[in-house]
C-alpha positions in Angstrom: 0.0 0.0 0.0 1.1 3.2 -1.4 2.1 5.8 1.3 1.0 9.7 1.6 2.4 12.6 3.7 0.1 15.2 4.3 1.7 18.7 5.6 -0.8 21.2 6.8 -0.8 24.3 9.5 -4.5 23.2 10.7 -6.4 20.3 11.1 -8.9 18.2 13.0 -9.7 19.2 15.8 -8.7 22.4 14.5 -12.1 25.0 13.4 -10.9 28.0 12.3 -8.4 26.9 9.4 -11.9 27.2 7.1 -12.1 24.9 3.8 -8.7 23.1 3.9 -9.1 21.6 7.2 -12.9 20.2 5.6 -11.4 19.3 2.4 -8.7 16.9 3.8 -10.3 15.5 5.9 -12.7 14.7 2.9 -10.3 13.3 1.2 -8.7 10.7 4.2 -12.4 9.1 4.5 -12.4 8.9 0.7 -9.2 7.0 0.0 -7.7 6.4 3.6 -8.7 2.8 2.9 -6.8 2.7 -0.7 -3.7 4.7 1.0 -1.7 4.8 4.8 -1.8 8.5 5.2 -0.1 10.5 7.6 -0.2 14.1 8.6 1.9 16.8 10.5 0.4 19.3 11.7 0.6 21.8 14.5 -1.0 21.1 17.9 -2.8 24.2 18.1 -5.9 26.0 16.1 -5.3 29.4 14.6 -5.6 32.4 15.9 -4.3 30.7 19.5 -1.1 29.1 21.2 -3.4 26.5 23.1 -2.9 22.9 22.5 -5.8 21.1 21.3 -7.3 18.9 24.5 -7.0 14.9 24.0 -4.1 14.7 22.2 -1.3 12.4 22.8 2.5 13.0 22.1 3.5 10.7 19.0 1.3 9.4 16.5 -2.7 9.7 17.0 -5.2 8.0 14.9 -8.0 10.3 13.5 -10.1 8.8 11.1 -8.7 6.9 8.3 -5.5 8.9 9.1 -2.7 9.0 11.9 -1.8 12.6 12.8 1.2 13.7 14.5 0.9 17.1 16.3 4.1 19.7 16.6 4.6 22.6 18.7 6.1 25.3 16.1 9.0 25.4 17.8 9.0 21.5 16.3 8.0 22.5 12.8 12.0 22.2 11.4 14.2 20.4 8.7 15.3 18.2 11.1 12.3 17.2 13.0 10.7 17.1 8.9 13.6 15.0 7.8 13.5 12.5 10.4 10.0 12.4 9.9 10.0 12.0 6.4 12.9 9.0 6.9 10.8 7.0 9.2 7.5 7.3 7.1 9.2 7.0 3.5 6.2 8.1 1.4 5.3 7.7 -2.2 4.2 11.5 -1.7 4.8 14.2 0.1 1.5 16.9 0.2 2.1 20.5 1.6 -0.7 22.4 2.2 -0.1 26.1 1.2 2.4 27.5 -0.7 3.7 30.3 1.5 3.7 28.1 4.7 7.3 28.8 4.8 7.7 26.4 8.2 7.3 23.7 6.2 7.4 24.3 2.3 11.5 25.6 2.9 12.7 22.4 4.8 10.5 19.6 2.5 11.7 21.7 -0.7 15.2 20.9 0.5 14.3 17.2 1.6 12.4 16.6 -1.7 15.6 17.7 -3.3 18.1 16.3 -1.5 16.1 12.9 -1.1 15.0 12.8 -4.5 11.3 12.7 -3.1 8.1 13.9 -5.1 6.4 16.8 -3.5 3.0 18.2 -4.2 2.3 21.6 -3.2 -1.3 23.2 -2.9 -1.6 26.8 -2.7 -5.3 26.3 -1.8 -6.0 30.1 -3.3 -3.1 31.7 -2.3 -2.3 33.1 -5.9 -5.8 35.0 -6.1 -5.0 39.0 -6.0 -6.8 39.6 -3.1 -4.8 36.9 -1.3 -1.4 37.7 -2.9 -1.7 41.8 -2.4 -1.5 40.6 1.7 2.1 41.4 2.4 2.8 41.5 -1.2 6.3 42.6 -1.3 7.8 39.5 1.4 6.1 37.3 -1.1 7.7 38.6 -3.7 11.1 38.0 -2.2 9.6 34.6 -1.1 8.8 33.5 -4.8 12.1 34.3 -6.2 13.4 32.4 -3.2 11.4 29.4 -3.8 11.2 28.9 -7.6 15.1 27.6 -7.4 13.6 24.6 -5.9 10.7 24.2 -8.7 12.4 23.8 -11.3 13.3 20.2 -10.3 11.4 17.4 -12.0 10.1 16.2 -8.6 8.2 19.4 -7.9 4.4 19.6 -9.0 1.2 22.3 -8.1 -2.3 21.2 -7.2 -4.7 23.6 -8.2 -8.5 23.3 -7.4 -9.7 25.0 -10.7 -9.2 26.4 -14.1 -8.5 29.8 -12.9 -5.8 29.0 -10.5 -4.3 26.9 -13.1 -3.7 29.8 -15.3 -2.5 31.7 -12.4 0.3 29.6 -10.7 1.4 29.8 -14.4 1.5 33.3 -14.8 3.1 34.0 -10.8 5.6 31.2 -11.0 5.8 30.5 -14.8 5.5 26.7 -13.8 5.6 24.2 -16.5 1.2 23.2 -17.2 2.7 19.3 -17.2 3.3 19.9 -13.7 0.3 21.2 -12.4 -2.6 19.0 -11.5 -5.9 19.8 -11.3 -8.3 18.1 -8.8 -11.4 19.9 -7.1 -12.0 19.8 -3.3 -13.7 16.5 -2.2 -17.0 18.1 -1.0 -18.8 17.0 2.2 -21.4 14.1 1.4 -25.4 15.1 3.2 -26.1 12.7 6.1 -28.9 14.0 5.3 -31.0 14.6 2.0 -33.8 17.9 2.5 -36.5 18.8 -0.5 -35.9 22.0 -1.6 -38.6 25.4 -1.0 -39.9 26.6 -3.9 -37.9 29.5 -5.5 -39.7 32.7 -4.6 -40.2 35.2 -7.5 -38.5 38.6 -6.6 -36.7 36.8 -4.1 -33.1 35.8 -3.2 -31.8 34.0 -0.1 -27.5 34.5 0.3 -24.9 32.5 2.9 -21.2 33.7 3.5 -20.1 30.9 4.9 -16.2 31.6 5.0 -13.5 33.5 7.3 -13.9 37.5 7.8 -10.6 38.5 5.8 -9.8 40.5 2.8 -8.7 37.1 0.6 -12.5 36.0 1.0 -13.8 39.9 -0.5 -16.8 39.8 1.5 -16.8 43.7 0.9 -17.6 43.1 -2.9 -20.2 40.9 -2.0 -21.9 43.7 -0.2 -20.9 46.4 -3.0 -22.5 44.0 -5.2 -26.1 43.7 -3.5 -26.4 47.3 -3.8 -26.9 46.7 -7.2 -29.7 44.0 -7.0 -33.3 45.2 -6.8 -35.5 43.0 -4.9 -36.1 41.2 -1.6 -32.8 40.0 -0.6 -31.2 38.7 2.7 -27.3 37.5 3.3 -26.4 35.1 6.4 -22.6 36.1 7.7 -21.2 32.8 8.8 -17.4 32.8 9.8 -14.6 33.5 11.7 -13.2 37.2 12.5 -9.8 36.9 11.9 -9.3 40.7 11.0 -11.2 42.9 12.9 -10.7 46.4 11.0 -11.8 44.3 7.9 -15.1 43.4 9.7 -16.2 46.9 10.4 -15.4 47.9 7.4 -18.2 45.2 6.5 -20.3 46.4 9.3 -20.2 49.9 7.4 -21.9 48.4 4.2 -24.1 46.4 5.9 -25.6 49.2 8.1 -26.0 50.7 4.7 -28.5 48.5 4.0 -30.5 48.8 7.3 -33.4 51.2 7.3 -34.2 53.4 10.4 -35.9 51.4 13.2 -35.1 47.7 11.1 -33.0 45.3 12.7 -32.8 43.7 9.0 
């Protein structure tokens, strides 16, 4: 059986990663049977230095999956390295491409071992993603694309559109770039549908509050739709000036004495 390493800053237990977190786990339950899979990943959720509760030093097994958990003081190319040794994958999966933690040391394993890597930028190439801190990115590309041009190096993208960007950012060969949508969440449940309301439209956000999501275009944009229309704000504040910017356009929208 064929052997995957799956590097990633958040996961299970882990809530406020957003999408990633939901579409790995997707993917273990899917083909954890097929494949022994095993992920590194810090012991800690974002946005806080607490350890997650019931975890055990070493190797814990979550799912279809055993996870190990690091402090980020662990997160290194010799903790990697040994790690990688002891495991000897097929593949090794990074999840984002400007974790720098641990895309630098596995770029230097992968080359040094001769090991295929697989890196997933999981959106990080989209403007309003790429404009955050743009110029230490910059630096940060130049750094990294010594490493890709090695044969062993390949991209994951999710759609067309990044496909055509990690092309254009990191003028990366389109033989290495794979293209696989996330694994979606399967309904425990099936519900019947309400009937579609004439003059009526019914919106969920259901992401984090940061300017790579744009939820200020979304509200720009339903200034410009006549009708009765409602948005749901799902997610988790991770930059608090960006959310009352938000709050400004969205008491916009409020008329005098409406808590709508």
């Amino acid at each position: 059986m064929k052997r995957l390493l799956i590097c990633t800053g958040g996961y299970l237990p882990g809530k406020n990663y957003g999408g990633p977190v939901v579409s790995i786990s997707n993917f273990v339950e899917l083909l954890g049977s097929e494949f022994e899979i095993f992920i590194v990943t810090k012991n800690h959720d974002l946005n806080t230095n607490e350890p997650y509760e019931n975890i055990k030093s070493g190797w814990n097994q979550i799912g279809k999956a055993r996870v190990l958990y690091l402090k980020d003081s662990e997160i290194n190319t010799v903790n990697l390295n040994y790690i990688v040794n002891n495991i000897n994958p097929d593949l090794i999966y990074q999840n984002s491409f400007f974790a720098s933690k641990f895309v630098l040391p596995l770029l230097r394993i992968a080359k040094k071992q001769n090991r295929k890597l697989l890196i997933a930028p999981r959106g990080e190439f989209f403007y309003n993603a790429l404009k955050q801190k743009a110029y230490k990115k910059y630096l940060y590309m130049l750094f990294v694309r010594l490493f890709l041009i090695r044969k062993n190096i390949f991209i994951h993208a999710t759609i067309e559109e990044e496909v055509k960007l990690i092309r254009r950012v990191l003028c990366f060969p389109i033989k290495k770039i794979f293209r696989l949508e996330n694994i979606p969440t399967l309904p425990s449940k099936l519900y019947k549908k309400g009937l579609k309301k004439e003059g009526s439209l019914k919106l969920i956000y259901l992401a984090r509050i940061h300017p790579t999501k744009n939820l200020i275009f979304a509200l720009e944009c339903l200034k410009k739709i006549k009708g009765d229309v409602t948005l749901d704000i799902f997610g988790n504040i991770e930059n608090l000036q960006y959310w009352e910017k938000c709050n400004c356009r969205i008491n916009a929208f409020r008329l005098p004495g409406s808590n709508k």
